[in-house]
C-alpha positions as CSV (number, residue, x, y, z in Angstrom):
1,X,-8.6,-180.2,-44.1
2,X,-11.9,-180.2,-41.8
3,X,-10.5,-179.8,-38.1
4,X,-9.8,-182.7,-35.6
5,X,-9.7,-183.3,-31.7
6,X,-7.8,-185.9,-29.6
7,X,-9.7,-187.1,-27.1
8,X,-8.1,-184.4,-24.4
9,X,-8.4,-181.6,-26.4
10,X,-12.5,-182.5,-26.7
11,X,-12.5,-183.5,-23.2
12,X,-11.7,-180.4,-21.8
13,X,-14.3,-178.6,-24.5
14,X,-16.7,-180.7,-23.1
15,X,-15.6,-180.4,-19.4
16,X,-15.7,-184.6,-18.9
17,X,-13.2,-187.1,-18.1
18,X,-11.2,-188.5,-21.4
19,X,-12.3,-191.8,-20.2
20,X,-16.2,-190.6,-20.9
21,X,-15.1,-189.8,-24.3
22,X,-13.4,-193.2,-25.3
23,X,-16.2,-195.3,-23.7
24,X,-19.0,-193.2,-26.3
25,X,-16.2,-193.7,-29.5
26,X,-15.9,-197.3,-28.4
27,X,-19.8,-197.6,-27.9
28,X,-20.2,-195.7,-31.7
29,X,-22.2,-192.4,-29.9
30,X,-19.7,-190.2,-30.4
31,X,-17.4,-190.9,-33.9
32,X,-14.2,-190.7,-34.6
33,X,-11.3,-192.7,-36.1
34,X,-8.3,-194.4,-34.2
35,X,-4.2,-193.3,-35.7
36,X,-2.6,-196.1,-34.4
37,X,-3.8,-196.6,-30.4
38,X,-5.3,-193.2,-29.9
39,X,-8.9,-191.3,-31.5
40,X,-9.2,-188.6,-33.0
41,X,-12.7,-186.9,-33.6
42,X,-13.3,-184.8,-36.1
43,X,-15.6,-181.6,-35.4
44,X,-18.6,-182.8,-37.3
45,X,-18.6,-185.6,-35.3
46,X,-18.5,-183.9,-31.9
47,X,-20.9,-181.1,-32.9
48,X,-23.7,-184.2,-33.7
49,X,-23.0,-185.6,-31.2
50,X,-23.5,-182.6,-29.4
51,X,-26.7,-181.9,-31.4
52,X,-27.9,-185.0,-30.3
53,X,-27.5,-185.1,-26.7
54,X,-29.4,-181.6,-26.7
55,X,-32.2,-181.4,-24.3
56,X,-35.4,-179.2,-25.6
57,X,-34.5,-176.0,-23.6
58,X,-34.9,-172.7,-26.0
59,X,-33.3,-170.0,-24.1
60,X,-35.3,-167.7,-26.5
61,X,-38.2,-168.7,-24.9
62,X,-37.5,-169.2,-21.2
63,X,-38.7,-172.6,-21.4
64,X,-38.7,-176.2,-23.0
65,X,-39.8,-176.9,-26.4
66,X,-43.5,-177.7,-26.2
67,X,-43.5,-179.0,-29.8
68,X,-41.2,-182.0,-28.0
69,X,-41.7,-185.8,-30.1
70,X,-41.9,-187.1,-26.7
71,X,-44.2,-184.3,-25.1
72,X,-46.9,-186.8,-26.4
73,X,-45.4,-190.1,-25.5
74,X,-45.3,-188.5,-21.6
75,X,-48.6,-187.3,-21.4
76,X,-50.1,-190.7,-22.5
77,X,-48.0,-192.5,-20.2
78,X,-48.9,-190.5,-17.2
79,X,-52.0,-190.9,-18.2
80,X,-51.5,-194.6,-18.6
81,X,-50.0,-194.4,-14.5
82,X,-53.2,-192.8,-13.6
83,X,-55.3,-195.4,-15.0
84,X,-53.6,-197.9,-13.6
85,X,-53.5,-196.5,-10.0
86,X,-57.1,-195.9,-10.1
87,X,-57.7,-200.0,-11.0
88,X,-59.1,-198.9,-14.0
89,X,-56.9,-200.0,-16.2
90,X,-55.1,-203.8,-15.9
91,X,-51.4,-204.6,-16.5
92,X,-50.3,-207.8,-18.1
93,X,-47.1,-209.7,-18.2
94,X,-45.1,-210.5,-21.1
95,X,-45.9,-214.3,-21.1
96,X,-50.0,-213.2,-21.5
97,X,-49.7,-210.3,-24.1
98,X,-47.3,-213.1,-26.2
99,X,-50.8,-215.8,-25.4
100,X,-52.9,-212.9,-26.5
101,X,-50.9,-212.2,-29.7
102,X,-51.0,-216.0,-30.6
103,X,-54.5,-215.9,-29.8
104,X,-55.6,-213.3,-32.2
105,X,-53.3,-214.5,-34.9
106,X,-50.3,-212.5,-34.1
């Protein structure tokens, strides 16, 4: 039988409050099953979720992943900022990208 946690026993793993724990199994970020009133979390589930919540550091390497998804998503919104703070670049509500969309067909 594959090992399980109550929410204590993974609290103090984690070092967090049980009441951090319930409010991810009740928001579906962490998973587990309910016996009754109380969760249980099995130890696949906390190691994803652990997986998941894992920054980019690489201890390996002294440093943060450089091959990050987001690494490229950053640099184009910095320089996105940049533009903007230099005028060179204009910003446009919500109601006028939608008026733009219709325009073109969208």
């Amino acid at each position: 039988m594959n090992e399980v946690f109550t929410v204590a026993e993974a609290a103090v793993m984690l070092k967090v409050d049980p009441s951090t724990l319930r409010q991810r199994l009740r928001a579906g970020t962490l998973g587990g099953f309910r016996v009754g009133t109380d969760w249980r979390i099995p130890k696949a589930d906390l190691d994803a979720f652990i997986e998941r919540n894992r920054n980019s550091y690489r201890p390996e390497l002294g440093q943060p992943d450089t091959d990050d998804d987001d690494a490229a998503l950053v640099a184009e919104a910095e320089a996105t900022l940049d533009r903007l703070a230099r005028g060179h670049e204009r910003t446009l509500t919500l109601e006028q990208w939608e008026r733009r969309g219709d325009a073109l067909g969208g």
